[in-house]
Every structure is written in structure tokens, then in C-alpha cells.
Backbone as CSV, one residue per row, in Angstrom:
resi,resn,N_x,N_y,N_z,CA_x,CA_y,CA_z,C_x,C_y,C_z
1,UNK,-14.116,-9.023,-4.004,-14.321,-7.708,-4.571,-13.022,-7.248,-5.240
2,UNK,-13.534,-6.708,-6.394,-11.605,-6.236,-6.695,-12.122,-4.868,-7.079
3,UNK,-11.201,-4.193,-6.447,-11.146,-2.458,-6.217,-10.409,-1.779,-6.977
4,UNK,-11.281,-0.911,-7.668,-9.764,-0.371,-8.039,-8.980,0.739,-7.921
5,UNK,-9.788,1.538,-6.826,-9.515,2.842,-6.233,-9.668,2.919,-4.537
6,UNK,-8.704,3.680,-4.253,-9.240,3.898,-3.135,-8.965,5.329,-2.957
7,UNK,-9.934,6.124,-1.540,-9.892,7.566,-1.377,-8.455,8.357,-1.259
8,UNK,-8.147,8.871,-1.202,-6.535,9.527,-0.829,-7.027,10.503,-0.073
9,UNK,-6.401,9.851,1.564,-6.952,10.800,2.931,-5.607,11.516,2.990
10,UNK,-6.120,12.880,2.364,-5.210,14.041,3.110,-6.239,15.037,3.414
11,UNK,-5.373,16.199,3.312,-6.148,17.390,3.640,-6.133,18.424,3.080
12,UNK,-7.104,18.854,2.806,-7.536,19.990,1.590,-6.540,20.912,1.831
13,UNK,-6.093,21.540,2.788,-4.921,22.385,2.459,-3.411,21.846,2.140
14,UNK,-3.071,20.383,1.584,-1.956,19.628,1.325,-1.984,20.019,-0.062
15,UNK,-0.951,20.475,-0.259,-0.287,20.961,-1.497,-0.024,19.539,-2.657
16,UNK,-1.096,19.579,-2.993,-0.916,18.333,-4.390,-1.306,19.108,-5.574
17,UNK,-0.558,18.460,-6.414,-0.515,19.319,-7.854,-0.888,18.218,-9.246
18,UNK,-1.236,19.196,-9.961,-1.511,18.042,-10.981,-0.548,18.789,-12.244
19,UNK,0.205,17.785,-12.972,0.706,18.225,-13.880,0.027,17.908,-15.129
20,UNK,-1.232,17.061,-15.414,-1.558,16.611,-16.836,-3.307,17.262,-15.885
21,UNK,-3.341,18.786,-15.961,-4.780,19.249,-15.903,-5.765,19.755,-16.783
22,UNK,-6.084,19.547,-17.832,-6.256,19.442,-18.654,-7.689,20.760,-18.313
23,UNK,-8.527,20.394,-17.468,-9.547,21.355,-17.055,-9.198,22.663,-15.665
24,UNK,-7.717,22.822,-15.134,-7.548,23.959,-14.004,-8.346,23.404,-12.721
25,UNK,-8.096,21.775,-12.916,-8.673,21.352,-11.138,-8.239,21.637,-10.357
26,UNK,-8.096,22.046,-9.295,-7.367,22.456,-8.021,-7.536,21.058,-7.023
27,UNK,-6.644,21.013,-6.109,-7.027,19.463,-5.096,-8.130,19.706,-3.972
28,UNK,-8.660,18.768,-3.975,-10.239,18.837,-2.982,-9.814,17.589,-2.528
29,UNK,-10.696,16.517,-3.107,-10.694,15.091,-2.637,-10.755,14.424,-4.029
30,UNK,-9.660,13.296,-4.198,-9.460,12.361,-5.281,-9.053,10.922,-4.482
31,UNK,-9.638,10.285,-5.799,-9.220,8.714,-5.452,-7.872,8.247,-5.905
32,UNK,-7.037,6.788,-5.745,-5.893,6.718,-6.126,-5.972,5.634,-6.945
33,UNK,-5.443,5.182,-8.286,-5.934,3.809,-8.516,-4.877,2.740,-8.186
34,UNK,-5.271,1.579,-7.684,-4.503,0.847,-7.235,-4.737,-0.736,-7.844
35,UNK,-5.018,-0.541,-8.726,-5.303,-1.864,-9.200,-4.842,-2.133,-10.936
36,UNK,-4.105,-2.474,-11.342,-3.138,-2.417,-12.534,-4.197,-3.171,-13.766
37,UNK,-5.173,-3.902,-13.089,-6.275,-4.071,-14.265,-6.724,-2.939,-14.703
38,UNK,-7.195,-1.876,-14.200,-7.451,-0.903,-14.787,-7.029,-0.211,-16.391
39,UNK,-7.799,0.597,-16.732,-7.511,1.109,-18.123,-7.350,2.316,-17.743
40,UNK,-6.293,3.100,-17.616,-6.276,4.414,-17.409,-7.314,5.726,-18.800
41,UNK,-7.728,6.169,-18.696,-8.443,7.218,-19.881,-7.633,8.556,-19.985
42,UNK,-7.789,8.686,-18.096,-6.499,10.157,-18.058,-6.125,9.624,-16.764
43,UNK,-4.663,10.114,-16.741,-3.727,10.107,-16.036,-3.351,11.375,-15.839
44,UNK,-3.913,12.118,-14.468,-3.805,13.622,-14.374,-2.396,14.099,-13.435
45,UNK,-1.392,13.071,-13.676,0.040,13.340,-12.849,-0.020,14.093,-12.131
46,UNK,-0.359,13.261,-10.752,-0.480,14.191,-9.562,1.033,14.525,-8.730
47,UNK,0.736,15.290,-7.940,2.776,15.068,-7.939,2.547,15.994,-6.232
48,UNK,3.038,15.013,-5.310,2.812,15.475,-4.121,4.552,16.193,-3.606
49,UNK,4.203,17.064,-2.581,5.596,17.585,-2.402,6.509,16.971,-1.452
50,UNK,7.481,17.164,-1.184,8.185,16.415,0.248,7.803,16.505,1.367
51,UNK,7.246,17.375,1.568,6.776,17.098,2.904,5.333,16.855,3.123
52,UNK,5.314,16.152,2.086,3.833,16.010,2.322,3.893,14.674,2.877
53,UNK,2.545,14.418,3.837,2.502,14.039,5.471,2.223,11.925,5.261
54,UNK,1.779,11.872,3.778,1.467,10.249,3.875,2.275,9.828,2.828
55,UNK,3.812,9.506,3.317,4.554,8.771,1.988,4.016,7.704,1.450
56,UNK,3.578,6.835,1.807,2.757,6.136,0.782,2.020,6.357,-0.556
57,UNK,1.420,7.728,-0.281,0.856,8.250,-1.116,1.312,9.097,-2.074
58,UNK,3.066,9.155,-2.148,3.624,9.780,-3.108,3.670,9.453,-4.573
59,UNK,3.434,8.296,-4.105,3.616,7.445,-5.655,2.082,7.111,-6.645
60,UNK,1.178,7.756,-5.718,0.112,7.447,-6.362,-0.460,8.161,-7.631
61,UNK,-1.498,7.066,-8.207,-1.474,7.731,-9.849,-3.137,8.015,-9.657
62,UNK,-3.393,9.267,-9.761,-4.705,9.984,-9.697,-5.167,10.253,-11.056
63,UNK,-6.258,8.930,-11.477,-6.702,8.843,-13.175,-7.914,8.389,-13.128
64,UNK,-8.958,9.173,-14.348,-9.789,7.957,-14.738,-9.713,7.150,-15.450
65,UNK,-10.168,6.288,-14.896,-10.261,4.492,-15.273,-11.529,4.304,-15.532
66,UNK,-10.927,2.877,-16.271,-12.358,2.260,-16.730,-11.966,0.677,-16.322
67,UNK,-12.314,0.205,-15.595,-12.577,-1.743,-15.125,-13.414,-2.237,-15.225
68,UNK,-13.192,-3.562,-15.752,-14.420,-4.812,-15.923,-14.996,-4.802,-14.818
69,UNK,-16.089,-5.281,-14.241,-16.588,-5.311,-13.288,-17.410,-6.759,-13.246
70,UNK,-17.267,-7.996,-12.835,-18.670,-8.869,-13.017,-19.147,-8.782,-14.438
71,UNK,-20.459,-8.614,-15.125,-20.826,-8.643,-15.825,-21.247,-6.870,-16.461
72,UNK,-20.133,-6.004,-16.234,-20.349,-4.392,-16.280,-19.026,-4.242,-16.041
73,UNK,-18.688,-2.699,-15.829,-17.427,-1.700,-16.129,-17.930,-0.498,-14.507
74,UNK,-16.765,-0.279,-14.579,-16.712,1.191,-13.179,-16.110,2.106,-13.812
75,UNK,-16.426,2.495,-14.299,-15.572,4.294,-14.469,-15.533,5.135,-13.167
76,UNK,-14.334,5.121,-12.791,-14.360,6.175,-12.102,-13.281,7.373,-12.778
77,UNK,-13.723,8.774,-12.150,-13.393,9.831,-12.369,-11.889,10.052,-11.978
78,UNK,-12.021,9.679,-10.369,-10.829,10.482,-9.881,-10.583,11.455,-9.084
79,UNK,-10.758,12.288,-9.671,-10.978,13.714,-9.004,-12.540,14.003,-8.659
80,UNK,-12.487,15.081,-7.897,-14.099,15.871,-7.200,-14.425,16.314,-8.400
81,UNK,-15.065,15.759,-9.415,-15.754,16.123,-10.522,-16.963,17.521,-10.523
82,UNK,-17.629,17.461,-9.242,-18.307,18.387,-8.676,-18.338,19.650,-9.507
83,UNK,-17.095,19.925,-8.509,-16.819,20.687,-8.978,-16.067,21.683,-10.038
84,UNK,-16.027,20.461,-11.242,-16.062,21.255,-13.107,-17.468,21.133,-13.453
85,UNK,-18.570,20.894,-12.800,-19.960,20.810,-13.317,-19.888,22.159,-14.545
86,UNK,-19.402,23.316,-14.424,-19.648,23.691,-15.764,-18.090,24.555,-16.323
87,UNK,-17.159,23.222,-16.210,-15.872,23.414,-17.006,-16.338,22.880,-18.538
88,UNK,-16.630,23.701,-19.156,-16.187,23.634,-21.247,-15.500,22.217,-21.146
89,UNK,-14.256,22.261,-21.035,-13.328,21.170,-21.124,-13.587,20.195,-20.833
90,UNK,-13.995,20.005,-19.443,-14.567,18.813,-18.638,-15.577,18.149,-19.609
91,UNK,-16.434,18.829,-19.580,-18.205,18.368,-20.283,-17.800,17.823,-21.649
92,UNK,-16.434,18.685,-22.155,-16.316,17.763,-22.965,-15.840,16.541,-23.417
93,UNK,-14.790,16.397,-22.098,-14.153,15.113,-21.854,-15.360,14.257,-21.716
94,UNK,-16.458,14.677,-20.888,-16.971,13.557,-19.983,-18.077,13.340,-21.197
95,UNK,-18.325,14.031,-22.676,-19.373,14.114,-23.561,-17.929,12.549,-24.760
96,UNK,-17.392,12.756,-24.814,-16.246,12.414,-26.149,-15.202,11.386,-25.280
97,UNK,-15.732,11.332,-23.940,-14.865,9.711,-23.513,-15.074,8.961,-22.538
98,UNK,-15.794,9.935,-21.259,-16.554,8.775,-20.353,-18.108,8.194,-20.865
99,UNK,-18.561,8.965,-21.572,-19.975,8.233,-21.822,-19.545,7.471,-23.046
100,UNK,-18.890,7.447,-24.195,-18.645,6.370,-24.921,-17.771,5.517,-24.340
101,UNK,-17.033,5.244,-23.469,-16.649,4.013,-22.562,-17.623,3.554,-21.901
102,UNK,-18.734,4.145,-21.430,-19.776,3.974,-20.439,-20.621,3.028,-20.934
103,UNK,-21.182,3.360,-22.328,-21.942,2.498,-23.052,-21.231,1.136,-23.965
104,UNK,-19.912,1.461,-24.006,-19.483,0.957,-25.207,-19.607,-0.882,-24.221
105,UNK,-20.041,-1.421,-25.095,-19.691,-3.219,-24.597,-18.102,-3.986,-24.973
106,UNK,-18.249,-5.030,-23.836,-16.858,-5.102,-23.676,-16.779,-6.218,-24.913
């Protein structure tokens, strides 16, 4: 299996920030990408503080991607998409770059 995200276990009140927010996400629950095949789309520079509780996870890059998959592609988001269900911005990201990556053949 090759992965290319995994969850980022903290906790909703852990102060993570995004510096490239393009839609005013606030932190809920995001994935991290960890797999350098990946195609980043956005890179939403997440930027954790010092004392925040899983150093490992300081360095992580919270983006959507797009990966080959087998004979298909994974887009993932990244972030709790959920909840921009009716961000302007979002709908339009997800209208003008995840669905033409989605369809587009490799």
C-alpha cells in the first residue's frame, strides 16, 4: 500500500495555525502528507507552536494532494473540508482544481 497521508492526532483545542488559508479554516482535524510522491495542489503552511505536545508533528506539511494510485489518483483534501461546505472560496477551489485533477487522466 503506499500512503500518502496520515491523520494528525492532536487536539482540537491545540493551537495550529495555517499561514497559506486561503478560505479562514480554523484547526479541527487534518491529515499530514507523508509521502514525497505526492503532488501538492495547496500547501496550507501549517505552523504548530512550541509547545505543542507531538514534536514529530512540527514539521508536518498539511496539503492537498493528488497521487497515482494503481490504476487511479487519491486526492485528498487535508483539512475537515466539512466544514467550508458553503465557503465561496472553497467551492471554488474545489470547482477550478480538485475536480479537474479528479477527472483529468494521467
Amino acid at each position: 500500500m503506499h500512503k500518502g497521508s496520515n491523520y494528525l492526532v492532536n487536539d482540537i483545542q491545540d493551537k495550529v495555525y495555517f499561514s497559506n488559508n486561503p478560505f479562514n479554516y480554523t484547526h479541527f482535524e487534518e491529515n499530514y502528507l507523508n509521502n514525497p510522491k505526492a503532488t501538492i495542489l495547496l500547501n496550507y503552511g501549517a505552523r504548530f507552536p512550541e509547545e505543542y505536545p507531538n514534536e514529530s508533528h512540527r514539521n508536518s506539511i498539511i496539503a492537498t494532494y493528488e497521487m497515482n494510485y494503481g490504476k487511479g489518483k487519491v486526492i485528498m483534501i487535508g483539512i475537515y473540508s466539512q466544514l467550508l461546505g458553503d465557503n465561496k472560496v472553497y467551492l471554488k477551489f474545489f470547482d477550478n482544481t480538485i475536480l479537474p485533477h479528479a477527472f483529468a487522466t494521467r
